[in-house]
N, C-alpha and C positions, 0 to 999 in steps of 0.2 A: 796734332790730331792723328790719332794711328790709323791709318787706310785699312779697311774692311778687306775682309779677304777669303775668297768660295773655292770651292776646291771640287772637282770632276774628279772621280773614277775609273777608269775606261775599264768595266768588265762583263762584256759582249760580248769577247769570241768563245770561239770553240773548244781552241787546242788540240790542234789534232792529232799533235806529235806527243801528247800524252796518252793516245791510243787508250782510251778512255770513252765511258758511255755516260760520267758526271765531267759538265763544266771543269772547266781546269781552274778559276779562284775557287771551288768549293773544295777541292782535294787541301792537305793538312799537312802542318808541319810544326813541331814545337809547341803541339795540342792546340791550335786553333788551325781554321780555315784560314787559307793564304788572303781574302778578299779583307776578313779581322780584321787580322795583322794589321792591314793598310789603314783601315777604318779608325784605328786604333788611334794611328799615327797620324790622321788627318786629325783627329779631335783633338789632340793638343795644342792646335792650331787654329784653327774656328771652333763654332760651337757645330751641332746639329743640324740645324737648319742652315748652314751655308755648306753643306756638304752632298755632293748629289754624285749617285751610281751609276751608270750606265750601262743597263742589262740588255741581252738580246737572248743569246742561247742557252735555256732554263733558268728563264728570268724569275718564275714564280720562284723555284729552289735560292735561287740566289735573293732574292727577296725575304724570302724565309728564316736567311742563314742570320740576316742583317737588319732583322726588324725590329731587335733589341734596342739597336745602338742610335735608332731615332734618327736616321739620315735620309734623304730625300731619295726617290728611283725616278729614271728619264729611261722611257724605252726606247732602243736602236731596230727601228725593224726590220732593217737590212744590212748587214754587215759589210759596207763598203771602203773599211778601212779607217786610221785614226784620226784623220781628217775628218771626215762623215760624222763619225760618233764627236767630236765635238760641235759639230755644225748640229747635233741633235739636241742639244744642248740652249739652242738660241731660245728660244720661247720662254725658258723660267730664267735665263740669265743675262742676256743682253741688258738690260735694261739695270742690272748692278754694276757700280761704277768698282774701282778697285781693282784689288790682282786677280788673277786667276789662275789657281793651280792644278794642274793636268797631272795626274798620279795612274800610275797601272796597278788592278786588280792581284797581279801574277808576281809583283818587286815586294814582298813582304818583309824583305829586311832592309829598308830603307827609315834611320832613325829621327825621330823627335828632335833631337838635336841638329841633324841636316836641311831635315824642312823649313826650321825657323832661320839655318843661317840661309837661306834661300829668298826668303822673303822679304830679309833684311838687305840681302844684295839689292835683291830686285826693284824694292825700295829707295834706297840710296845713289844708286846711279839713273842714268838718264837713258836706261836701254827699253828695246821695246817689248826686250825679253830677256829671262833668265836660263841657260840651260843647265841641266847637273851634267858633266861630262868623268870620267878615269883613265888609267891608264892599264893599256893591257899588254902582258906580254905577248899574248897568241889574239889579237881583234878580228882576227878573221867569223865572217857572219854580222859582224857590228858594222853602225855606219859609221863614216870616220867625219871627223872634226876637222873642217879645212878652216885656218884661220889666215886672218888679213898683219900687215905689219902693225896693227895698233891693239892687235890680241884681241878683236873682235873675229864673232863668228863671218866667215866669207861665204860659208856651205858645208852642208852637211850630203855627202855622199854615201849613197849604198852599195857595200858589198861588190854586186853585179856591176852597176855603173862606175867604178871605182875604178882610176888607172892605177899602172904598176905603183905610180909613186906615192897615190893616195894609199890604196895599200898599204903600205911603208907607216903610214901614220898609227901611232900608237894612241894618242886622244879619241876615245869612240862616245858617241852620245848613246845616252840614258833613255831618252825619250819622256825626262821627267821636267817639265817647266814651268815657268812661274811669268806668268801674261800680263802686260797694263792691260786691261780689259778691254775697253775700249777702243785699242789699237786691233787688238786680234778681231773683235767682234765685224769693226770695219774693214778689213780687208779679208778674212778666213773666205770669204767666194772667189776667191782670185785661186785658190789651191783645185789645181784643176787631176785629170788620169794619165796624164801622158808618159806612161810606166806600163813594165809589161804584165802585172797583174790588175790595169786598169781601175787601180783604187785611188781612194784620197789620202795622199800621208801627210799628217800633220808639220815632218816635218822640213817641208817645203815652205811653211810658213815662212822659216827665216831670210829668204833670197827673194820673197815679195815684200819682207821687209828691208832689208838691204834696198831693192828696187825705188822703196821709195823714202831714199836717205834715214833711217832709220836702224841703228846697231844691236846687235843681240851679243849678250855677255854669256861667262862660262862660270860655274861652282865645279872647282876641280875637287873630285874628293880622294882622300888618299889610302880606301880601303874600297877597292872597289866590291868588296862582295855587296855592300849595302843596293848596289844595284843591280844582282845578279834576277835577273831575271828569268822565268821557269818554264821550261819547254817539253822538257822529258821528265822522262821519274830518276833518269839519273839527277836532273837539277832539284827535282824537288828535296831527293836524298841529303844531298849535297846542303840545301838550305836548311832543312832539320838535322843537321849535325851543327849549323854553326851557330841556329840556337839553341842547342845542345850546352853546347863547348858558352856559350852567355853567359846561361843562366847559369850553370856550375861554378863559373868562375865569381859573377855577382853574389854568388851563395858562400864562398870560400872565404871572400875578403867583408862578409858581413859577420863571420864566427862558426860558420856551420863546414863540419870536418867533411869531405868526402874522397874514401877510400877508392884508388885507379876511378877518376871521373871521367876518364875516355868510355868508361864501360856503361856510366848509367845514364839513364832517362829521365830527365824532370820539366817537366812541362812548363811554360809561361806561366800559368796563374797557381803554380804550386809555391808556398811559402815555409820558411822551415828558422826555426830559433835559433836563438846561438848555443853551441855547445853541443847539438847534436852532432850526431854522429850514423852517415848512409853507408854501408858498406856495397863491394863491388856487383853491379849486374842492378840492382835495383830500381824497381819504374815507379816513380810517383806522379801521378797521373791529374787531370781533369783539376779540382779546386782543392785538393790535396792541402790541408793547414794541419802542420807541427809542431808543436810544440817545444822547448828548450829542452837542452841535455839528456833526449832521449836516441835511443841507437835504435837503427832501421837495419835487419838482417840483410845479407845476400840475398839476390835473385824472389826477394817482394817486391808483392805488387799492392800498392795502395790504391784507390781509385775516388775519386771524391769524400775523402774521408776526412775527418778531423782530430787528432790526438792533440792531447792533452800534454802537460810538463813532465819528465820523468816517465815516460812511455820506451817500454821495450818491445818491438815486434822481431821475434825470432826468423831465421832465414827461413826462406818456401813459404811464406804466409801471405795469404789474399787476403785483403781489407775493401770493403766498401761500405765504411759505415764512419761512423765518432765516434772517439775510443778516448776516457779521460775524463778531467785527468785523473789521476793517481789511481787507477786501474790496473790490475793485473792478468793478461791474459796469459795461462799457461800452454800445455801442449795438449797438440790433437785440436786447434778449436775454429770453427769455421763460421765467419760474421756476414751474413749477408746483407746484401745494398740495405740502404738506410735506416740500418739497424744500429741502435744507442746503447753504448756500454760506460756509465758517468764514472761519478766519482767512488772511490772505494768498492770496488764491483772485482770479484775473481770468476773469472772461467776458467775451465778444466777439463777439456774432453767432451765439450758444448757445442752442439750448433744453435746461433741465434737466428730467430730467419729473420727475412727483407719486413724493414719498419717495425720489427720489434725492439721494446726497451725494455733496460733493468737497468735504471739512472743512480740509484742510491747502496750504500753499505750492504750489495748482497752477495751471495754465494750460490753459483751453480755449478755442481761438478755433475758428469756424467750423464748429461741432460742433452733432450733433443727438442727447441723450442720451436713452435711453427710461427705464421705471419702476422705481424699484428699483434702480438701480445704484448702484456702490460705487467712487467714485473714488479711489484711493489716494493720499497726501501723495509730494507732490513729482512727479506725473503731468504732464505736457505733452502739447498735440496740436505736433505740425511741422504746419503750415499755412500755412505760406510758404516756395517752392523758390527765391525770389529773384527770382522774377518776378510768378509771379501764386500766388492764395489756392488752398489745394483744402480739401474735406471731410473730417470724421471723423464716421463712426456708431458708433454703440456700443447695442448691443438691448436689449432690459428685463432686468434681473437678472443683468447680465453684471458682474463682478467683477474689478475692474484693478487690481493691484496696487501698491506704492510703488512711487516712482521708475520708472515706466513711459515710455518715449518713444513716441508712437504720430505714425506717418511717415503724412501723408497725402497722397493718397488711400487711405483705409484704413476696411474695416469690421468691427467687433468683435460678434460675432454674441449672437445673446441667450442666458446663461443662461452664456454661456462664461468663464473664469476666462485671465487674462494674469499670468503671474509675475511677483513683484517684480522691480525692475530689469532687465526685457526690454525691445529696443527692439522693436518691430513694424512691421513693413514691408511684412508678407504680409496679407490677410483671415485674420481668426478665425472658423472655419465654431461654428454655434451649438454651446450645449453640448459645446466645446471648453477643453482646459486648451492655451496659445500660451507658450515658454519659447525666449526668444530671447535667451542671452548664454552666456559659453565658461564650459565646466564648470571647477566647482571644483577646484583641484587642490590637494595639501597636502604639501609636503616637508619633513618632519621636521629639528629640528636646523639648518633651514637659518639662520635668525636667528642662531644663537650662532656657527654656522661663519662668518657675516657680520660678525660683531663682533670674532671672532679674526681674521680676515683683513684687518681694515681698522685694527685697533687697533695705533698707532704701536711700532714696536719699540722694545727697553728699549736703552738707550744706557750700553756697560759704561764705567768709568773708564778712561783711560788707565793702561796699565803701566809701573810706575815704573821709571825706568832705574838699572842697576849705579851702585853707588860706585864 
């Protein structure tokens, strides 16, 4: 039977050494919030509901950040350290049997795969606890890992109370562990303040468990960034470079070429096909989806956008829209947020604005489109009389129908409606319907009289001649 297993958040504090006016899990790295990250990582582990936050300072904001991801919030109303905030914690969970796992808001690189080998220690042996521990060259500020001759934890020392020889010790704790529940539940009041910041630290648990014959084990990992923890904006730097340096490399060995990937930015939830090809400086941002064997220029910025197969975005181009597939955007063309350019679609010296589309086989050259428009499949601008180029506008919310020609110099006013296969030649004043092609006309029977009339006459025999 696999043991259930709930997982705490600890994201209360402040941070103050981020010299900061937002919470320190809401600041970013590798395009999500650091609190995410961790969220992320707990859900591969339980579901939703055994998952609980612990907010204190801009608890709504951090509420806010995480309301997506369906996980439970325990408010800390007084920040008296890691101790405290799990003793806040008794009311919704004492009463679940099973492990429980203590995670920080601020460790966002701490992987899916460490979590579960943690569980499965924890699990497996007979301890009363799990801790993640590494090894550091420089542990100074860490607490260190005093171990007993049976490779159990003996204590965990901080920093200040550390002697020379502790010191010395390169095993520093995580502060990330993994509880028989019931062991912690029953003893967590015995963690008293007797420290010079007069707080409760969690991780004093381990020597009231020792106290009462009870051994706590170690998960050595052997990349300690997974548990760098973030303090300054140098750490956070630091942390979004190395999921930077991830996701580039998870992208390289899946097919997708990228040119000096020291230099670009790709986000977590950005995805990209094999075959393409990023070149240097380039940010693809936010939910960013690309498509196969297309080249992204130098120094673009994509931004929630989605292309198509066979997509070229030339260098210095902002995107925030879906582009594709099999689109061509040429030069000068500027796409604003959620704005759709489908399939077989050419720009040219086009601005499209925000939430406009022209989804099917069109052509807009030399066009300025405003918000909200609706470009009909098979739409053209004329923008060449054979000598030189002229303009089309088209105002926010105006509505141009299929197969539309629009003759320019030409402006199609806002909010206005052009019928399917009209040509346009005149200005469309706003909130105008424009219907420019010869009425329909219908004459009955004319096809069949068509086919009587054309259909070859019947060719009689020759008549036989007298005997």
């Amino acid at each position: 039977m696999q043991i259930p297993v709930n997982i705490v958040i600890l994201a209360a504090g402040l941070g103050t050494r981020m010299k900061s006016k937002q919470a320190k899990v809401l600041h970013r790295a590798g395009g999500l919030s650091l609190a995410e990250h961790v969220v992320r990582a707990a859900l591969t582990l339980a579901p939703a509901d055994r998952i609980f936050a612990v907010v204190g300072h801009q608890a709504d904001q951090v509420r806010a950040e995480l309301a997506g991801t369906g996980i439970g919030f325990i408010t800390q109303t007084e920040q008296k350290g890691t101790g405290h905030a799990v003793r806040s914690c008794r009311d919704q969970l004492a009463s679940r049997g099973g492990l429980l796992v203590v995670l920080y808001g601020d460790c966002p690189l701490l992987s899916a795969g460490t979590l579960r080998r943690l569980v499965e220690l924890q699990a497996t042996f007979p301890h009363a606890a799990t801790v993640i521990t590494t090894l550091l060259d420089n542990p100074f500020g860490y607490g260190r890992v005093v171990k007993d001759s049976n490779g159990s934890i003996a204590a965990i020392v901080e920093e200040k109370a550390a002697t020379a020889e502790q010191r010395a010790i390169r095993e520093i704790n995580s502060g990330i562990y993994c509880f028989e529940a019931g062991l912690l539940w029953k003893h967590l009041d015995e963690i008293g303040t007797e420290n010079p910041a007069g707080e409760y630290y969690l991780t004093d648990i381990v020597e009231i468990f020792r106290r009462h014959g009870r051994s706590c084990g170690t998960l050595l990992l052997d990349d300690p960034r997974e548990v760098l923890g973030i303090n300054t904006r140098v750490d956070l730097a630091e942390v979004d470079r190395v999921f930077r340096e991830r996701k580039t490399r998870d992208l390289m060995l899946a097919g997708v070429s990228i040119e000096n990937p020291e230099s670009v930015t790709i986000e977590t939830d950005v995805s990209i096909g094999a075959d393409t090809v990023v070149e240097p400086f380039a940010r693809l941002l936010g939910k960013t989806t690309i498509g196969g064997d297309c080249r992204i220029g130098a120094c673009s910025i994509l931004i929630d956008s989605t292309l198509g197969d066979r997509v070229t975005v030339g260098p210095y181009t902002l995107i925030r829209t879906q582009i594709g597939p099999y689109a061509r955007l040429r030069m000068e063309n500027h796409v604003e947020a959620g704005a759709k350019v489908g399939n077989f679609v050419e720009l040219k010296k086009t601005r499209l604005g925000a939430g406009s589309q022209a989804m099917h086989l069109s052509y807009l050259g030399d066009s300025t489109i405003g918000s909200g428009v609706n470009v009909g499949a098979g739409t053209i601008t004329c923008n060449y009389d054979g000598i030189k180029k002229h303009p089309t506008r088209i105002g926010d919310g105006a509505f141009v129908g299929s197969h539309s020609t629009l003759v320019a110099p030409i402006e199609i006013g806002a909010g206005s409606y052009v019928a399917a296969g009209s040509v346009i030649t005149r200005p469309v004043p706003p909130d105008s319907l424009a219907v420019a092609r010869e009425r329909q006309t219908v004459k009955e029977d004319w096809a069949r009289l068509r086919r009587e009339k054309t259909r070859p006459k019947e060719v009689l025999p020759a008549a036989k001649a007298p005997e």
